[in-house]
N, C-alpha and C positions, 0 to 999 in steps of 0.2 A: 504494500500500500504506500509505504515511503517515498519507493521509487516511482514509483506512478505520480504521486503528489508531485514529485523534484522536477519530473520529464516536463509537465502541466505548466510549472512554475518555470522552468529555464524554455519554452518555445514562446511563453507568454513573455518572459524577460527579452526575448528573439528581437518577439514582435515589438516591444516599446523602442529598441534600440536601432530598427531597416530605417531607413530614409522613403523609401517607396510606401507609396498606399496600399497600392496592389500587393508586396511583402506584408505589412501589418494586417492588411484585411485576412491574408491568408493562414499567418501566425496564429491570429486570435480563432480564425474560423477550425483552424486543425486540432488545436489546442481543447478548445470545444466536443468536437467529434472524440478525441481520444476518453477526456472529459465522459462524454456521452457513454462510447463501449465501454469502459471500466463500472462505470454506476451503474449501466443496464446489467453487465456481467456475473458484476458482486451479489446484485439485488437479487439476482435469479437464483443466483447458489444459496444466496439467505434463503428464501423463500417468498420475498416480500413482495415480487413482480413474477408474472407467469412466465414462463418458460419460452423463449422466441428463437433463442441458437444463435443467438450475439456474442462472436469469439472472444475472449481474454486480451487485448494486444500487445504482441510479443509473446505470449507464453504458449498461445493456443496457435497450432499451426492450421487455418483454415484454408490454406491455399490464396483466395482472392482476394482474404481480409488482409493475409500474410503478405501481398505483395503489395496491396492499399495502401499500406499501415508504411512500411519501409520507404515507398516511394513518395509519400507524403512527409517522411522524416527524412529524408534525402533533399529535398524541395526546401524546406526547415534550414537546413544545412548550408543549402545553397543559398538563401535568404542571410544567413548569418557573414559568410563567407563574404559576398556582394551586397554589405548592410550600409557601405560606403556610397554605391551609385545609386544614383535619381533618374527615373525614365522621365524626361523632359517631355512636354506639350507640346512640341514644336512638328 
């Protein structure tokens, strides 16, 4: 649960720090999503939401979640990397 909290907290930290909007829109909106699978995840294994087959991310190998989930923290990555440049209006 820690590390889920930290991943949450460091793409949201991502996101405050891109220069692009399109990067911060992205950050927050993944950030979100991961957000989303973990709570629906957990909830289910409690018992507290019914049952739908929303993977773990990262631990549940789901195939199309699995390569969602990676390519989306690759995208992350590359927003962090490129937090420098501005896509200008021009």
């Amino acid at each position: 649960m820690i590390l889920y909290i930290l991943l949450i907290i460091r793409i949201i930290s991502i996101g405050f720090f891109v220069r692009s909007f399109f990067a911060k829109l992205y950050c927050f909106g993944f950030a979100s999503a991961v957000f989303l699978y973990v709570f629906v995840n957990i909830s289910m294994v409690l018992g507290l939401l019914p049952i739908v087959g929303a993977p773990l991310p990262i631990m549940s190998y789901g195939g199309s979640s699995m390569l969602s989930i990676m390519l989306g923290l690759s995208i992350v990555m590359s927003c962090k990397i490129y937090r420098q440049d501005q896509i200008s209006n021009y």
